[in-house]
C-alpha positions in Angstrom: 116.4 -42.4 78.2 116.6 -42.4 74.4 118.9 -46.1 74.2 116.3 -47.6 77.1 113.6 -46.3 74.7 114.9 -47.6 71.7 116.0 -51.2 73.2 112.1 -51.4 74.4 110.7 -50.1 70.5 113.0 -52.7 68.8 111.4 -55.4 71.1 108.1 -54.6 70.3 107.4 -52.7 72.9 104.6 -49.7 72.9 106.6 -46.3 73.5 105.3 -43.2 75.5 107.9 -41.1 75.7 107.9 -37.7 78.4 110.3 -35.4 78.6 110.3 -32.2 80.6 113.0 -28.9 81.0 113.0 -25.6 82.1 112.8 -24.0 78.3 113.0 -26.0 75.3 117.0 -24.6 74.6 117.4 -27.5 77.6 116.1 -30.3 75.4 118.2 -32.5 73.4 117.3 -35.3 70.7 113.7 -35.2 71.2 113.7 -36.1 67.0 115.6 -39.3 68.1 113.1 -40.0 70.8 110.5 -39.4 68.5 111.2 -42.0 66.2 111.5 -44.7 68.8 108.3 -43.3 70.1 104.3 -44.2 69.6 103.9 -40.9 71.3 106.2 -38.1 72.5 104.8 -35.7 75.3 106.9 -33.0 75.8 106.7 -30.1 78.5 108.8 -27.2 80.1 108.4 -24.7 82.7 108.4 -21.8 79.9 106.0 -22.9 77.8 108.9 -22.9 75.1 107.3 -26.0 73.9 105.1 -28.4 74.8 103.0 -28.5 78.3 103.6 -26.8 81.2 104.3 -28.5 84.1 105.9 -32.0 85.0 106.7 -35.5 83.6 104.4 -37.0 86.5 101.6 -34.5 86.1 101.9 -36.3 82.3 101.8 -39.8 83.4 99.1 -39.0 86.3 96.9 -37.4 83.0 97.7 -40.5 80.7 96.7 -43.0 83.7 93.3 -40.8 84.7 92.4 -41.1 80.6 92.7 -44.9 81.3 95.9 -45.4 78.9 97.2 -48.6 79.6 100.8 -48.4 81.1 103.0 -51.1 82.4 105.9 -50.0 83.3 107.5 -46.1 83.8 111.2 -45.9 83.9 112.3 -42.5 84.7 116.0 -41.1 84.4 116.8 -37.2 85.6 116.8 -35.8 88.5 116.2 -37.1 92.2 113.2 -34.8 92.5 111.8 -35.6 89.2 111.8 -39.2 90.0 111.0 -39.1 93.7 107.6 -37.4 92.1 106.8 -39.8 89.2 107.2 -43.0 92.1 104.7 -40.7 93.6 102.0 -40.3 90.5 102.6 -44.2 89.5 102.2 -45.4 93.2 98.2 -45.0 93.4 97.7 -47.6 90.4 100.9 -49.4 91.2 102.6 -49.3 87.9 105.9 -50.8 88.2 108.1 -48.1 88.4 112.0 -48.0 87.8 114.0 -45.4 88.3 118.1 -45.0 87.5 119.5 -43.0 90.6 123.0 -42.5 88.7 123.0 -38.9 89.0 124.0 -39.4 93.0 127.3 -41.4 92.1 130.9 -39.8 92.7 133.3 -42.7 92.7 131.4 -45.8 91.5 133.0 -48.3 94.1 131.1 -47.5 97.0 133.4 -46.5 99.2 132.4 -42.7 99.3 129.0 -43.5 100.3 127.5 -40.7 98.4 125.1 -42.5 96.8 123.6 -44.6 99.9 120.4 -44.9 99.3 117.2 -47.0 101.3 115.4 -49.5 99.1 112.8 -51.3 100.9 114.4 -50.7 104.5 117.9 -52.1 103.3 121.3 -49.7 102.5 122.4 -50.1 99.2 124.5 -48.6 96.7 123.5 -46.7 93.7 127.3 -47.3 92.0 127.4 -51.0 92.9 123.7 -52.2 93.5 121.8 -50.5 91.2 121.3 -47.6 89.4 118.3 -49.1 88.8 116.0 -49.4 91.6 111.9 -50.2 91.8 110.9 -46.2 92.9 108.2 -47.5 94.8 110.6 -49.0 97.7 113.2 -45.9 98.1 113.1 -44.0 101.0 112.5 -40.6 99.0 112.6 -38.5 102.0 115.6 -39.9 103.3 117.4 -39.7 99.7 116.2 -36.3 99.0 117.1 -34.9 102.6 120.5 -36.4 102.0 121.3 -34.7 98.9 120.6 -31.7 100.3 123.7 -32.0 102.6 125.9 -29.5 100.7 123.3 -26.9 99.5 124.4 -24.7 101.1 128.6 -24.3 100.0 127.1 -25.1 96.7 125.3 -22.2 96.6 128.0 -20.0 98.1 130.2 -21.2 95.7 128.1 -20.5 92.7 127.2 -16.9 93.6 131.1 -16.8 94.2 
C-alpha cells in the first residue's frame, strides 16, 4: 500500500493510512507510511501496538465520527478486504480493492484467480487486480479459496 499511498500524497491527495497484523513483529515500514500519511491508524490482534481489532472496524469508526472519505483502497488478504467492502458499503464509499494475492500464473489459464465482479467472470491476473469491492461476489470468492484448506493444513502440521 505504501507506493499507492505515496502516488495519492504527491498528488495532493489527503492520506489516512490503516494498517492491521497479528502483533506488531508483522508490520513493516509503517515510518514510510507515515510520512506519506495525514494520519496513520495502526492495530493488531495483540495489542503489540496500536488498536485492537480490524482495518474495517477503523474505517466504520472514522465514517461514524463523520470524517470525510472518498475513496478506500485496501490491499491484504481476501478476508480483510471482503470485510472493509462490507464497512464502506452502507455509505457507499468507492471502494477498491487489489485481489493479487489469489494469482498463481498470471495468464489466466489456471483459473485460480476467477473471481465474480458484478455477475461477470473475470480474471484477477489479466482483468484486474484491481476491482470496485462493492461488485465481487465475496462469498463465492472466499468459498473458492477455501478449496485446498484442507491438504494445506495437513501439510503444514506435516
Amino acid at each position: 500500500i505504501y507506493p499507492v499511498a505515496r502516488a495519492l500524497k504527491e498528488k495532493g491527495n489527503r492520506v489516512i493510512s490503516l494498517i492491521e497484523g497479528r502483533s506488531k513483529f508483522l508490520l513493516y515500514w509503517l515510518d514510510r507510511l507515515e510520512t506519506v500519511s495525514d494520519r496513520l491508524l495502526v492495530s493488531t490482534k495483540d495489542r503489540s501496538i496500536g488498536d485492537n481489532g480490524y482495518c474495517s472496524g477503523l474505517v466504520k469508526d472514522l465514517l461514524a465520527a463523520g470524517e470525510p472519505v472518498d475513496r478506500v483502497i485496501a490491499i491484504g488478504c481476501t478476508f480483510m478486504m471482503s470485510e472493509m467492502a462490507e464497512a464502506t458499503r452502507p455509505s457507499a464509499v468507492k471502494t477498491v480493492v487489489s485481489l493479487n494475492p489469489i494469482m498463481i500464473d498470471a495468464t489466466g489459464m489456471c483459473g485460480a484467480c476467477r473471481v465474480s465482479v458484478g455477475g461477470e467472470t473475470k480474471f484477477a491476473c489479466v482483468d484486474g487486480p484491481d476491482f470496485d469491492a462493492h461488485r465481487i461476489d465475496w462469498d463465492l470468492l472466499l468459498a473458492r479459496r477455501k478449496a485446498y484448506l484442507g491438504p494445506e493444513t495437513d501439510s503444514a502440521e506435516k
